[in-house]
PyMOL CGO cylinders between C-alpha atoms (Angstrom):
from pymol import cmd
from pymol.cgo import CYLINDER

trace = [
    CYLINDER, -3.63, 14.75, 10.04, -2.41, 13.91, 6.07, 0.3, 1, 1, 1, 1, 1, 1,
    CYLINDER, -2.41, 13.91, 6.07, -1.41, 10.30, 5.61, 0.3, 1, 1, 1, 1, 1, 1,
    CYLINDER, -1.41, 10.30, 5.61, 0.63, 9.91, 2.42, 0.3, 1, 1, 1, 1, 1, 1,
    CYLINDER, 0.63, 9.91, 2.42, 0.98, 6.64, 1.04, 0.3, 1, 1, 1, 1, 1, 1,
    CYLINDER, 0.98, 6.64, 1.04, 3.85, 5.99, -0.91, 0.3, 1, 1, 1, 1, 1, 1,
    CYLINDER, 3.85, 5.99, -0.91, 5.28, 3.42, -2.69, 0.3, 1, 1, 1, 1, 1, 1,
    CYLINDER, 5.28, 3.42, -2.69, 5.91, 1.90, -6.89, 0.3, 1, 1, 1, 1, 1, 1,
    CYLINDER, 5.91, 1.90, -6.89, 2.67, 1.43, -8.89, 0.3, 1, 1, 1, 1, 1, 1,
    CYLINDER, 2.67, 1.43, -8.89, 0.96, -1.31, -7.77, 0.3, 1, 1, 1, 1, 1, 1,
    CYLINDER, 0.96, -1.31, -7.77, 1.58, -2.09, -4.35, 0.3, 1, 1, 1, 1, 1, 1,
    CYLINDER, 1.58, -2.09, -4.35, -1.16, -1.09, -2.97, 0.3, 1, 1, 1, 1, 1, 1,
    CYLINDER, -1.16, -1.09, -2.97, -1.67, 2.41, -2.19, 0.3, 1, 1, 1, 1, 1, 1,
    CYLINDER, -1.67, 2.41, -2.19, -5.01, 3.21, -3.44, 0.3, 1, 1, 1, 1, 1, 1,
    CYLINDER, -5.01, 3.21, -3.44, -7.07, -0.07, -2.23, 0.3, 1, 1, 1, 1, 1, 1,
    CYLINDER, -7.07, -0.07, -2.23, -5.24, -0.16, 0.93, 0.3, 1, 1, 1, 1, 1, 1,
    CYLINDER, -5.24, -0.16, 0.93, -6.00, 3.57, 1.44, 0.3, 1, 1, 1, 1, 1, 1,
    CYLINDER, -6.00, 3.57, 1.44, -9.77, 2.71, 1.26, 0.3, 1, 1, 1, 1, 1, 1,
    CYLINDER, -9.77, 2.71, 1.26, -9.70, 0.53, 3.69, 0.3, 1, 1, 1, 1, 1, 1,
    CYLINDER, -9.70, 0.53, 3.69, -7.58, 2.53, 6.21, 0.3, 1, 1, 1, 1, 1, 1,
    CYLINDER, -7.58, 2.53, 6.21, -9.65, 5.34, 5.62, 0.3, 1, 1, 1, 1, 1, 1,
    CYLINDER, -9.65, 5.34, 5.62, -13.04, 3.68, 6.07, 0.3, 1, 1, 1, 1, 1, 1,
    CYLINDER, -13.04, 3.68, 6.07, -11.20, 2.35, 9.24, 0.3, 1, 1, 1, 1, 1, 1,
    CYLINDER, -11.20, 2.35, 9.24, -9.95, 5.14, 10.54, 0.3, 1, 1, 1, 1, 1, 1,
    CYLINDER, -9.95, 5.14, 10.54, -13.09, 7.71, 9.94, 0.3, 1, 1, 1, 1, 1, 1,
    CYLINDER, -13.09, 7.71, 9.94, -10.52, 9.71, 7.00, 0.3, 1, 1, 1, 1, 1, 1,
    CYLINDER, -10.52, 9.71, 7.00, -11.26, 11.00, 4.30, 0.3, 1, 1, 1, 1, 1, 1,
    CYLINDER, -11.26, 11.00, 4.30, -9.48, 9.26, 1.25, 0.3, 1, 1, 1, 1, 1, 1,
    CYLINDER, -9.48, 9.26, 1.25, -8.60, 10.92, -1.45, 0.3, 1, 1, 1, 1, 1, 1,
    CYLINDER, -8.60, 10.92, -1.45, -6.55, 9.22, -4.90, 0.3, 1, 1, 1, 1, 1, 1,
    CYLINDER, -6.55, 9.22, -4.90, -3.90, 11.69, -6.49, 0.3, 1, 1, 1, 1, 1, 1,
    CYLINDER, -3.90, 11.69, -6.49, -3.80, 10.87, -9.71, 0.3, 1, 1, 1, 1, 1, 1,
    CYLINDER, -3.80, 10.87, -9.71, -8.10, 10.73, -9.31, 0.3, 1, 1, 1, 1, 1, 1,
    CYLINDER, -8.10, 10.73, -9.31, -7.82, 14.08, -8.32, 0.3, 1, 1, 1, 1, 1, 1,
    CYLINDER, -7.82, 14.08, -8.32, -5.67, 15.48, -11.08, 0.3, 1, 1, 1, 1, 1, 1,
    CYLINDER, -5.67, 15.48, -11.08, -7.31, 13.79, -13.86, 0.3, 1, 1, 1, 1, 1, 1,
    CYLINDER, -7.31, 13.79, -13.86, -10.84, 15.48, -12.35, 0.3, 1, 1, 1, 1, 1, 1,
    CYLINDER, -10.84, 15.48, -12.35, -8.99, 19.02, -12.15, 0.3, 1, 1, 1, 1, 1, 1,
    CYLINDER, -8.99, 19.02, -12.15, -7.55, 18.37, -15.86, 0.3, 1, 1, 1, 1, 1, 1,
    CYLINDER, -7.55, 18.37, -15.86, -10.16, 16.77, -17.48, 0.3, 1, 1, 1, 1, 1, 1,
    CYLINDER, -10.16, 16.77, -17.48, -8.54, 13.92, -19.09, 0.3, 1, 1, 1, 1, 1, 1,
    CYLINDER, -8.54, 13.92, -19.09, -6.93, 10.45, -17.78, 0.3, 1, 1, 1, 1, 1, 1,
    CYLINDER, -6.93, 10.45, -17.78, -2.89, 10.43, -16.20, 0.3, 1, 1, 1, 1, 1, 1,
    CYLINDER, -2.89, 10.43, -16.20, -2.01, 8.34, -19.87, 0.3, 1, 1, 1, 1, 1, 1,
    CYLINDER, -2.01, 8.34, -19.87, -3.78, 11.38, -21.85, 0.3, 1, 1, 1, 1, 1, 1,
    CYLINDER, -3.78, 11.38, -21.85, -1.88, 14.26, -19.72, 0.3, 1, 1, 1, 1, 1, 1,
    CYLINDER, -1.88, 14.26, -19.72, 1.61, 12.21, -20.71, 0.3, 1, 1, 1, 1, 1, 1,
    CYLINDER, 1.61, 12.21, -20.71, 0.71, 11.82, -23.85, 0.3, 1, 1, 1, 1, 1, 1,
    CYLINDER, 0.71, 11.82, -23.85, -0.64, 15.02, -24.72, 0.3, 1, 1, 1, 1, 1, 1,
    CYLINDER, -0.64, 15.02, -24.72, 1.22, 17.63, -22.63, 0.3, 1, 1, 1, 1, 1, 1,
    CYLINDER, 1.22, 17.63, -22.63, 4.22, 15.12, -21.40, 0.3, 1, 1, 1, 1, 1, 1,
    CYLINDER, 4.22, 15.12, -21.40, 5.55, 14.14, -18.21, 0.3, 1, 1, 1, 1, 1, 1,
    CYLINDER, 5.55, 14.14, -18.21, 6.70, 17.81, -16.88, 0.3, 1, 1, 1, 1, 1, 1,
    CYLINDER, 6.70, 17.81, -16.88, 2.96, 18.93, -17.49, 0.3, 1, 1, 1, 1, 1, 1,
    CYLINDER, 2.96, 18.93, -17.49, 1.55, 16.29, -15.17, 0.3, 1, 1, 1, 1, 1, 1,
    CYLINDER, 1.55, 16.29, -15.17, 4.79, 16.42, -12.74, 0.3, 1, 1, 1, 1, 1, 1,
    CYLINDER, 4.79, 16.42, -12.74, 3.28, 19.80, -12.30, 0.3, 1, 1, 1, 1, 1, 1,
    CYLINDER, 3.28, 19.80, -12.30, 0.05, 19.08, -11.34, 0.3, 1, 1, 1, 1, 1, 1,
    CYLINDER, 0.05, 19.08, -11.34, 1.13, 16.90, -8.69, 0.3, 1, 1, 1, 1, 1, 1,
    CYLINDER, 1.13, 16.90, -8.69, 3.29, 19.58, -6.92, 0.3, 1, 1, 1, 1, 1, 1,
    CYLINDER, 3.29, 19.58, -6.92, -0.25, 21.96, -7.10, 0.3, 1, 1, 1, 1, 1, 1,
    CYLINDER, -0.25, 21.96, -7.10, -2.24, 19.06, -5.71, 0.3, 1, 1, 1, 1, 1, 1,
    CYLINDER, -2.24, 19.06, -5.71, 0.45, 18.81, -2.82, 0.3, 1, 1, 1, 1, 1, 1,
    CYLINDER, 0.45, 18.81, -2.82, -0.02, 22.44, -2.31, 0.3, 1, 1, 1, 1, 1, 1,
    CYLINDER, -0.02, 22.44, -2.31, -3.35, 22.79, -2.46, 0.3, 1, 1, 1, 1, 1, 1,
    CYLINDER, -3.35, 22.79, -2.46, -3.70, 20.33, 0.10, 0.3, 1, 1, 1, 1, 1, 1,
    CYLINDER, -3.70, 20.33, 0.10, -1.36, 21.80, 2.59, 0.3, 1, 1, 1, 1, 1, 1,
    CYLINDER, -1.36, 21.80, 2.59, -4.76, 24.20, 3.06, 0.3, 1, 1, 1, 1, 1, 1,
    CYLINDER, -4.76, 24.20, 3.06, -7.11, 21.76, 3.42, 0.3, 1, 1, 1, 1, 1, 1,
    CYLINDER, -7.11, 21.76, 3.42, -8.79, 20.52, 6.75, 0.3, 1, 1, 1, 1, 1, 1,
    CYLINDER, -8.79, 20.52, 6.75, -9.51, 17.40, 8.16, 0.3, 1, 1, 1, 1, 1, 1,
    CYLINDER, -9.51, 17.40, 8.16, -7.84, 13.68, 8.61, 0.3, 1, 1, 1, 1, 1, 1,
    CYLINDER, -7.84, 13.68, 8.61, -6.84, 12.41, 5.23, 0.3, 1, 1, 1, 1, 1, 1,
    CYLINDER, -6.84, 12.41, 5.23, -5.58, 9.70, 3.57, 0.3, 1, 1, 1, 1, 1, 1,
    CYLINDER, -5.58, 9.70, 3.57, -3.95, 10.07, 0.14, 0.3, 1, 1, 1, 1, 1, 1,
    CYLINDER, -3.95, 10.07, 0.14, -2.80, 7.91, -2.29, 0.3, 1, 1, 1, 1, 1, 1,
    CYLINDER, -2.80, 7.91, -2.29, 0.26, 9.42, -4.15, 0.3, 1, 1, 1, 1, 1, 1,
    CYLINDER, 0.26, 9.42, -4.15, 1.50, 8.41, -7.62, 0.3, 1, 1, 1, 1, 1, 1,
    CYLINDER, 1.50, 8.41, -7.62, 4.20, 6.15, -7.61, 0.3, 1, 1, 1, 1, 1, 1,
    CYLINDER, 4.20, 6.15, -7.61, 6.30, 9.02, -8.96, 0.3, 1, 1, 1, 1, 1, 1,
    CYLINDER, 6.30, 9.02, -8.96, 5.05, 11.92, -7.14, 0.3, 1, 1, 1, 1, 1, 1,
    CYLINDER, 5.05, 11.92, -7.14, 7.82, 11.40, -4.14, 0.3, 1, 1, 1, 1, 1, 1,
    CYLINDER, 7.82, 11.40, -4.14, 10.61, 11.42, -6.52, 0.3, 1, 1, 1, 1, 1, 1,
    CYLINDER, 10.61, 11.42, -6.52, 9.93, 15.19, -8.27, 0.3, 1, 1, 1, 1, 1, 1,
    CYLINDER, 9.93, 15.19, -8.27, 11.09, 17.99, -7.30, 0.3, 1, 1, 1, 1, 1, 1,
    CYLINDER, 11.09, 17.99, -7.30, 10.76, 18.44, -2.89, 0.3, 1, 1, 1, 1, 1, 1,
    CYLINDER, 10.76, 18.44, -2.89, 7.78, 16.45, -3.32, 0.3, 1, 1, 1, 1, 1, 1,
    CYLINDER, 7.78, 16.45, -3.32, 8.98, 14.59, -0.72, 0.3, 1, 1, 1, 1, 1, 1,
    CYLINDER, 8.98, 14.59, -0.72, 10.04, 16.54, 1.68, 0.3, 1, 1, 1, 1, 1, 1,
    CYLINDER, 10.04, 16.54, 1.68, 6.75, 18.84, 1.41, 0.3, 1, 1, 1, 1, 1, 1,
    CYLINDER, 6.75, 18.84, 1.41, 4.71, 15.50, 2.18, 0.3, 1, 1, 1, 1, 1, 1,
    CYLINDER, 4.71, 15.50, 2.18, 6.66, 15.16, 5.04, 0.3, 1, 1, 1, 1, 1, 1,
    CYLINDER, 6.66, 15.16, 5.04, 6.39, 18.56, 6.22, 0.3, 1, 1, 1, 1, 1, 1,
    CYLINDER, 6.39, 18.56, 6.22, 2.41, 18.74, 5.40, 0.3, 1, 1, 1, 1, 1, 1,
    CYLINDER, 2.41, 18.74, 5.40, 1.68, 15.07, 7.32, 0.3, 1, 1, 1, 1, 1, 1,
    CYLINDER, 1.68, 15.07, 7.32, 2.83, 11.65, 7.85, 0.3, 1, 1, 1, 1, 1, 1,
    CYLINDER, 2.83, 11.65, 7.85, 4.37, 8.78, 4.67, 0.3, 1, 1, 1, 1, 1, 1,
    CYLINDER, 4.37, 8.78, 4.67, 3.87, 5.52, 4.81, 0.3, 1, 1, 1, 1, 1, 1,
    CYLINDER, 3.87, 5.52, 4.81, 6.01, 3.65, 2.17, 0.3, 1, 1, 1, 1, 1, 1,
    CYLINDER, 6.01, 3.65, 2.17, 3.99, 0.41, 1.18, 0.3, 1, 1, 1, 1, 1, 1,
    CYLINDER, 3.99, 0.41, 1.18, 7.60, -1.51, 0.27, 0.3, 1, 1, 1, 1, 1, 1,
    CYLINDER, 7.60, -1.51, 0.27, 7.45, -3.87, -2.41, 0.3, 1, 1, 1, 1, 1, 1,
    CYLINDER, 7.45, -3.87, -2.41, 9.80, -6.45, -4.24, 0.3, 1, 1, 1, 1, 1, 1,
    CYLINDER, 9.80, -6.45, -4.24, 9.44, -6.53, -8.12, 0.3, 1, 1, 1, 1, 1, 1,
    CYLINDER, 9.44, -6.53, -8.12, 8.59, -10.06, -8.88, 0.3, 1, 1, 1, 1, 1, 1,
    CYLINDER, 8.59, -10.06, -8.88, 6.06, -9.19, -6.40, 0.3, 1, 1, 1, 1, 1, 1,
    CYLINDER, 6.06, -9.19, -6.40, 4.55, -5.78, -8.01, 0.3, 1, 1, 1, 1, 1, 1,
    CYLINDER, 4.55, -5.78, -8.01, 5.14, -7.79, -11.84, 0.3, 1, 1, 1, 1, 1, 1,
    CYLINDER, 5.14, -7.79, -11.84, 2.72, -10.13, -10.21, 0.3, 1, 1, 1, 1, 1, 1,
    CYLINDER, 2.72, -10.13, -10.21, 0.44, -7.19, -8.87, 0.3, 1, 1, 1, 1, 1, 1,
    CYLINDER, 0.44, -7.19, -8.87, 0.29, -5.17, -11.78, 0.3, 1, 1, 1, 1, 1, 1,
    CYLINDER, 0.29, -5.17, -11.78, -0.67, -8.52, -13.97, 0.3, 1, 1, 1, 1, 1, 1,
    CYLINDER, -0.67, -8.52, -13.97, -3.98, -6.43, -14.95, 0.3, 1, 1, 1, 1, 1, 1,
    CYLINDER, -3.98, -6.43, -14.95, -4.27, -3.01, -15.63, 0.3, 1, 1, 1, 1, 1, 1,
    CYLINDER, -4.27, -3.01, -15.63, -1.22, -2.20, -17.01, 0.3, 1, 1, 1, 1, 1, 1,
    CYLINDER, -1.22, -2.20, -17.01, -2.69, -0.34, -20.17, 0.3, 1, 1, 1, 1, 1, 1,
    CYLINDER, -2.69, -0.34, -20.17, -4.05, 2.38, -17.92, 0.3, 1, 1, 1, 1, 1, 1,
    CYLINDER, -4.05, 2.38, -17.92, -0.22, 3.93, -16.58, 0.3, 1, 1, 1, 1, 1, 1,
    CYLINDER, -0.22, 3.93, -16.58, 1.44, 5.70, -19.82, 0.3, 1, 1, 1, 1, 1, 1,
    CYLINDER, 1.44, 5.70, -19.82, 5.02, 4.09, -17.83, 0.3, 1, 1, 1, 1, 1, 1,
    CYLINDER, 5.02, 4.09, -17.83, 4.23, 0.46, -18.28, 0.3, 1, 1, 1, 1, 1, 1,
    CYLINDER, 4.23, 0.46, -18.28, 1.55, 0.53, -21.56, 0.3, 1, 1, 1, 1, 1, 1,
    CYLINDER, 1.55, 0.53, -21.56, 2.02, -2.49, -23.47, 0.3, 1, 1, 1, 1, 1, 1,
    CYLINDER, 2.02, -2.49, -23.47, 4.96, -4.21, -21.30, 0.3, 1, 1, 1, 1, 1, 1,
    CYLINDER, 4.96, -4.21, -21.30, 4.89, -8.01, -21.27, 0.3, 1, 1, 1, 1, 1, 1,
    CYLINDER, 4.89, -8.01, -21.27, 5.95, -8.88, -18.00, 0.3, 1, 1, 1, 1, 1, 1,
    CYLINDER, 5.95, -8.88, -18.00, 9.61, -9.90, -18.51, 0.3, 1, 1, 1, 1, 1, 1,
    CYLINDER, 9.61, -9.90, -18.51, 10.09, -6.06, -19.84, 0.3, 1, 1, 1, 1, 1, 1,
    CYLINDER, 10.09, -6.06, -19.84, 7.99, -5.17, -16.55, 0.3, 1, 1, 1, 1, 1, 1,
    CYLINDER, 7.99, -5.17, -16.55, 10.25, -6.46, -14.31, 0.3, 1, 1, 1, 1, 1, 1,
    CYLINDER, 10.25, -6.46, -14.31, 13.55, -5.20, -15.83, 0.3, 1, 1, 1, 1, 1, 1,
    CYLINDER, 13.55, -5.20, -15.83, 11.92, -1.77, -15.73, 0.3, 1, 1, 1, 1, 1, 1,
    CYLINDER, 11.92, -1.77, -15.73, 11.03, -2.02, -12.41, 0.3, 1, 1, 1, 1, 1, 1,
    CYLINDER, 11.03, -2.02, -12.41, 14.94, -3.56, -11.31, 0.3, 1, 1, 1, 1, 1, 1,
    CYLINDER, 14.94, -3.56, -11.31, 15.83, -0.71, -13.24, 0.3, 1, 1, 1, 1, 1, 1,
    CYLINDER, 15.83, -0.71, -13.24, 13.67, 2.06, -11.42, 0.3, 1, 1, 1, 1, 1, 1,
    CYLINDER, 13.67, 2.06, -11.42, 13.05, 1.14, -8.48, 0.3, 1, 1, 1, 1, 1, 1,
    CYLINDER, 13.05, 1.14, -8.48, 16.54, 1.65, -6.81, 0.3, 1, 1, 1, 1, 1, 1,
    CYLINDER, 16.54, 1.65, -6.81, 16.46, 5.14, -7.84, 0.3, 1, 1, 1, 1, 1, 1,
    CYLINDER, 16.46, 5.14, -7.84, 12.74, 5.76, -6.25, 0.3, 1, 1, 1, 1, 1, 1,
    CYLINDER, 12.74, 5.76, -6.25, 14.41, 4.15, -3.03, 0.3, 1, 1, 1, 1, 1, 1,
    CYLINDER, 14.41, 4.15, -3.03, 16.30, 7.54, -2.25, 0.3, 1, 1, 1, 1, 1, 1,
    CYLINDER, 16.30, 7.54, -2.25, 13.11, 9.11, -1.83, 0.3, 1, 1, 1, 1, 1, 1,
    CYLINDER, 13.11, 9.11, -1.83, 10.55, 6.49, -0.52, 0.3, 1, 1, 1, 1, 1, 1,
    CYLINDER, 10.55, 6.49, -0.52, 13.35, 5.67, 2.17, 0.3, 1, 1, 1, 1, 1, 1,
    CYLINDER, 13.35, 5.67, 2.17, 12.58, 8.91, 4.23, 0.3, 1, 1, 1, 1, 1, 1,
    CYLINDER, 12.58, 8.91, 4.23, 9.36, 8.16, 4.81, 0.3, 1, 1, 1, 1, 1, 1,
    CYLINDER, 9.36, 8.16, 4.81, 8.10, 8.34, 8.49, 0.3, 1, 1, 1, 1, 1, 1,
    CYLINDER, 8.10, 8.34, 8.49, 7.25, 4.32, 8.15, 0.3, 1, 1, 1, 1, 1, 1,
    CYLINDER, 7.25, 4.32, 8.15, 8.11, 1.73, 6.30, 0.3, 1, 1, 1, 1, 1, 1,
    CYLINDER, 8.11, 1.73, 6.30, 5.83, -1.17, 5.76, 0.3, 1, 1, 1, 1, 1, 1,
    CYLINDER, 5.83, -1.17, 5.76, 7.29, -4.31, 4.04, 0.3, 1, 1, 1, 1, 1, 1,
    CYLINDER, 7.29, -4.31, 4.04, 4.30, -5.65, 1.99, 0.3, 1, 1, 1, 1, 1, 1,
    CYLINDER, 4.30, -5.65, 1.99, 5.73, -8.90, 0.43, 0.3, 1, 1, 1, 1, 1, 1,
    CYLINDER, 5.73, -8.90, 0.43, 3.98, -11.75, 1.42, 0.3, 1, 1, 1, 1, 1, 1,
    CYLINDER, 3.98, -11.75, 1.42, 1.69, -9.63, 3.66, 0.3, 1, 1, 1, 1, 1, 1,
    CYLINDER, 1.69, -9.63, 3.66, -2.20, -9.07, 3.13, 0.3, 1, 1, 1, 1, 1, 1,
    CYLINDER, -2.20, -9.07, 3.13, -3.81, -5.77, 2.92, 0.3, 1, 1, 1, 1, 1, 1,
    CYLINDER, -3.81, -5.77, 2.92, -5.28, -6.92, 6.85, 0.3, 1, 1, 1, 1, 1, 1,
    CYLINDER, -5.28, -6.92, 6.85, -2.03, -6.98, 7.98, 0.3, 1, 1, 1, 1, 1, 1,
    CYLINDER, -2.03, -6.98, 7.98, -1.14, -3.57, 6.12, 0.3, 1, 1, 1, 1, 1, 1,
    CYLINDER, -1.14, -3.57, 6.12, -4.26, -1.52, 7.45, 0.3, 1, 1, 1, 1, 1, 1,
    CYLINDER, -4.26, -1.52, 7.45, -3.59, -3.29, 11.08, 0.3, 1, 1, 1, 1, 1, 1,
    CYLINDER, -3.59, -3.29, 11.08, 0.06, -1.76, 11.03, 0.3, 1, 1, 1, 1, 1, 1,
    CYLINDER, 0.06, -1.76, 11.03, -1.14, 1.65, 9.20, 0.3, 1, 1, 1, 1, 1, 1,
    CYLINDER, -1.14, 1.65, 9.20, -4.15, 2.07, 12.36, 0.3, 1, 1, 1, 1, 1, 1,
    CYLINDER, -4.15, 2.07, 12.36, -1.48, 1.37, 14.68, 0.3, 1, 1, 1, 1, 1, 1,
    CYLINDER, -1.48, 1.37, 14.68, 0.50, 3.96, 13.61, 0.3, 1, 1, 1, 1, 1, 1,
    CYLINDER, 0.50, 3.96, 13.61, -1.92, 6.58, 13.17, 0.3, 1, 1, 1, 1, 1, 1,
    CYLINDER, -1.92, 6.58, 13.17, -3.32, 5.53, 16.85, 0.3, 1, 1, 1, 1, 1, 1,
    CYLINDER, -3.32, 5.53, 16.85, 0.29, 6.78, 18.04, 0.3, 1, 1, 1, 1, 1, 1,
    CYLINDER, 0.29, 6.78, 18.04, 0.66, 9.74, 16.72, 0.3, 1, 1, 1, 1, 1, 1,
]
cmd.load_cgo(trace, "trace")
């Protein structure tokens, strides 16, 4: 089985992917991890060197590529990688999403450190953060919203996240 987390940048998807995957006995693999070690350079250095459609690209490979592979797996997706293309509806076809759902004071608050690493948000104070994200966010919606399971993640801890991910994967 694939487990696809999805959900905006910083709520969670790679760090609570570790966890369910050392849980659950998966294998975890990181998306954008993955791409930069296929490309040779970091997610901000694709953008800036090749542009968006370049790296859009290399998601939909990874996503195909990994319809062949074997094994229970947990991946962490790019925030964006749902929203391209079928994207979505291929992740849904090749396993099972899980949409970590997050509000954006909350993610602002999340994504306090780290920020110069994602070519979206370099060099954002935090007020510009947040009216990005208000402005974003409802668009991403239309395609985290068909994920197989929604978890709201405001106010919960990543315990309570991996508890709810386990019990899903233990019914399916």
């Amino acid at each position: 089985m694939i487990v696809f987390l999805i959900g905006f940048m910083g709520c969670g998807k790679t760090s609570i992917g570790r966890k369910v995957a050392a849980q659950a006995s998966f294998r975890f693999v990181d998306m954008d991890r993955e791409i930069e070690e296929r490309c040779g350079m970091k997610v901000a250095d694709i953008f800036q060197r090749h542009g968006e459609e370049s790296f859009r690209r290399c998601e939909r490979e990874f996503l195909e590529n990994l319809a062949a592979s074997e094994g229970d797996t947990i991946v962490s997706t790019g925030g964006g990688a749902p929203c391209h293309g079928e994207n979505m509806e291929l992740m849904n076809r090749l396993g099972r999403t899980v949409y970590l759902k997050m509000s954006p004071p909350k993610l602002v608050k999340r994504l306090e450190h780290g920020r110069e690493k994602r070519p979206k948000i370099q060099g954002m104070d935090d007020e510009r953060l947040l009216e990005y994200i208000f402005h974003t966010l409802p668009g991403r919606e239309e395609y985290y919203g068909k994920a197989h399971f929604i978890i709201d993640c405001d106010g919960a801890t990543d315990d309570y996240i991996c508890r709810h991910i386990a019990g899903y994967l233990e019914t399916e």
